[in-house]
N, C-alpha and C positions, 0 to 999 in steps of 0.2 A: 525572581517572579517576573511574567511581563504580563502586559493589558491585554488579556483574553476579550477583546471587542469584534463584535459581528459590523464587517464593512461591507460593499460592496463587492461583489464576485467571491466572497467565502460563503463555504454551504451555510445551508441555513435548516430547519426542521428534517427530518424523515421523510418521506412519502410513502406510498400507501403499501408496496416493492420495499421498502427498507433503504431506500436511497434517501441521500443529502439532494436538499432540494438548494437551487442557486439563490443565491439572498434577495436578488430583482422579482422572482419569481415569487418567494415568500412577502415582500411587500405589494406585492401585489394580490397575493389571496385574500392578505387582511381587507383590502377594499371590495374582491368579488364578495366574501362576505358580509360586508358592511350593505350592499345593494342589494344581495341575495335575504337578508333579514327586512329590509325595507317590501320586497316583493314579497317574503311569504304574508306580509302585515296587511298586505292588499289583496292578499287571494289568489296573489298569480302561480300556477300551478308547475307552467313548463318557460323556459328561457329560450333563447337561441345566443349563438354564440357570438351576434352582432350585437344584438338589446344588453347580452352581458357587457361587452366591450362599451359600450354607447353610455350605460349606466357608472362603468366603471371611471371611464376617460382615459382608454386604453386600445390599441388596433384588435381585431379580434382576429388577426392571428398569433397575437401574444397568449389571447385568453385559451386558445384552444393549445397553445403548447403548454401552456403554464398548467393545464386539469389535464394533460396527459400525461403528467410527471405524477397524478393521482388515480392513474387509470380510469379515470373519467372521460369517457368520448359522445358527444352528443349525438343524436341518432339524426340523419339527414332530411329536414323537414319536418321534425319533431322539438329538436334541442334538448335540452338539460331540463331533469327533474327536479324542480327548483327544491322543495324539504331533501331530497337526495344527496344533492351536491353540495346544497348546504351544511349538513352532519360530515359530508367525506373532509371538507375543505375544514371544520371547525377541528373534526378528530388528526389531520392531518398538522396544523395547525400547536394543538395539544391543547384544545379549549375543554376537551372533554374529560381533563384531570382539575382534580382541586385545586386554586390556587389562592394564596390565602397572602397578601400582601401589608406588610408593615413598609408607614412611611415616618422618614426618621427627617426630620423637621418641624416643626410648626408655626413657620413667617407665616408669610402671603402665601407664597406659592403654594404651600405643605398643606396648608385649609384648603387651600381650592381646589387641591387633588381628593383630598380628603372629602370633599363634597362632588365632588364631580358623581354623578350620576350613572356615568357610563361605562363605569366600571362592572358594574354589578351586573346588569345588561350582557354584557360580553365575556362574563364568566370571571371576574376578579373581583375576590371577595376582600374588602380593606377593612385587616382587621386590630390595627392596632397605629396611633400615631402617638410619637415621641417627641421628645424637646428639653433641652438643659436648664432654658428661663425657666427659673421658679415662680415667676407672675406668671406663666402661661401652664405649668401642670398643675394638673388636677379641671383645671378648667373644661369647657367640654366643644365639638363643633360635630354638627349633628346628631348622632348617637353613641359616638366615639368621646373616651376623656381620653384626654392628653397624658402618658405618663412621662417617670423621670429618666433621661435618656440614661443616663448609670444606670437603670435595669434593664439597659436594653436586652443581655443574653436572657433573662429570667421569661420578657413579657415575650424573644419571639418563641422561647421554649413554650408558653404557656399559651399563646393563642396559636402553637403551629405554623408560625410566618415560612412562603417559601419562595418570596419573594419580597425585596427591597427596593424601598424607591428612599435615594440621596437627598434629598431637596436643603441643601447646607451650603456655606460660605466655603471658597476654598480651600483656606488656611484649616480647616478643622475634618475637607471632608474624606483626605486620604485615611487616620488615625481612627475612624469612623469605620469605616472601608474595610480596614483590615478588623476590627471589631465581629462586624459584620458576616466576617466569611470565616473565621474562628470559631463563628455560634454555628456553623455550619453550611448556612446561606449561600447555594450555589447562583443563584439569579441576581442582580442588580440591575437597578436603573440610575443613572445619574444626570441630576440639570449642572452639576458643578463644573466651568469650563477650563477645567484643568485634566490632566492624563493620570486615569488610576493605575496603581500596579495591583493586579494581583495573578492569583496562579493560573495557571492554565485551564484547569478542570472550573473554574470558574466563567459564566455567561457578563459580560457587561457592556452594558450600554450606555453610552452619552447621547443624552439633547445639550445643544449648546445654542443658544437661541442667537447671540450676537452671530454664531456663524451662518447661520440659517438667513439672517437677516443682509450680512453679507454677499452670501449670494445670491439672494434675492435683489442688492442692488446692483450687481452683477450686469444678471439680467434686463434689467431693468436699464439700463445704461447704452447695453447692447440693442433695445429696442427704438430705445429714443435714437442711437447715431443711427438706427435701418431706418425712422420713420424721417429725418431729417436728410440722407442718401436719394429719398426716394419722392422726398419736397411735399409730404402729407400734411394738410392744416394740421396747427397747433403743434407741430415739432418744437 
């Protein structure tokens, strides 16, 4: 088996043609949609391909290749039909299928996914969270109770889960993993900062926060030696 993970420059969804779209370009729709739902919420009808880019934090000629990978071309002096673009980029996306997400933890993290708000919003429906402490099942965090992670295959058979989110220690969260994708479970998500195995026909994803935070002071590092190169107050 190896880690079936979506990185950088491996296709990413469909487009609207039947093509593998580039994974730069699929993280980036997630955000035209994120602006584009902000804008229908205000009324705004039509877009241009700068206001989309400006909104986004993105060149707008990234935006304009990235929706011709959707057959989406804005009309010159008109722009994008904002509810238009919106449905192509959600269906393109695959927001327009049911997803029904079980998260298998119950810390910190696992509650605060489990409440997050912005799920539901965005078309992820969380329908079931787990946990092995016996002080923590049965108990409840928002409208969800906690069950016992030993059922895990029974509760995603029963609520439909078609998606997994990890949120576990790493010593427990490969043994999990493989659980997981045995009940069937092609999608995962994982915060665990260790390398899952699994098969190929499987989707998985890592957040790893330390590493995020990493390069973020990277970044950050590189900033400060330009503003000190360049003798700006406060280097």
């Amino acid at each position: 088996m190896g880690a079936a993970q979506t990185a950088p420059g491996e296709p990413g969804p469909a487009g609207s043609a039947g093509r593998q779209l580039p994974a730069a370009t699929v993280s980036r729709l997630t955000i035209y949609l994120r602006a584009l739902t902000g804008m229908l919420a205000d009324g705004v009808e039509r877009v241009s391909s700068e206001a989309l880019a400006e909104a986004a934090g993105v060149g707008s000629s990234n935006v304009r290749k990235d929706l011709s990978y959707l057959g989406s071309y804005g009309t010159r002096g008109v722009g994008y039909e904002v509810a238009h673009l919106s449905r192509n980029i959600a269906q393109a996306l695959g927001l327009t299928h049911e997803w029904r997400v079980a998260i298998v933890g119950a810390g910190n993290l696992g509650r605060a996914l489990a409440g997050y708000a912005g799920f539901e919003s965005r078309g992820f429906d969380v329908v079931a969270l787990l946990d092995a402490d016996q002080m923590l099942i049965g108990s409840e965090v928002g409208w969800l109770r906690i069950s016992d992670v030993a059922d895990l295959e029974a509760v995603l058979a029963r609520t439909r889960a078609n998606m997994v989110v990890l949120a576990l220690p790493s010593a427990v969260v490969q043994a999990m993993c493989d659980r997981v994708v045995a009940a069937g479970v092609r999608s995962i998500l994982s915060f665990a900062p260790v390398v899952l195995q699994v098969p190929d026909n499987v989707t998985l994803r890592k957040v790893d926060m330390a590493t995020e935070l990493q390069i973020l002071a990277y970044h950050a590092q590189r900033d400060q030696e330009r503003d000190i190169a360049e003798g700006l107050p406060g280097a």
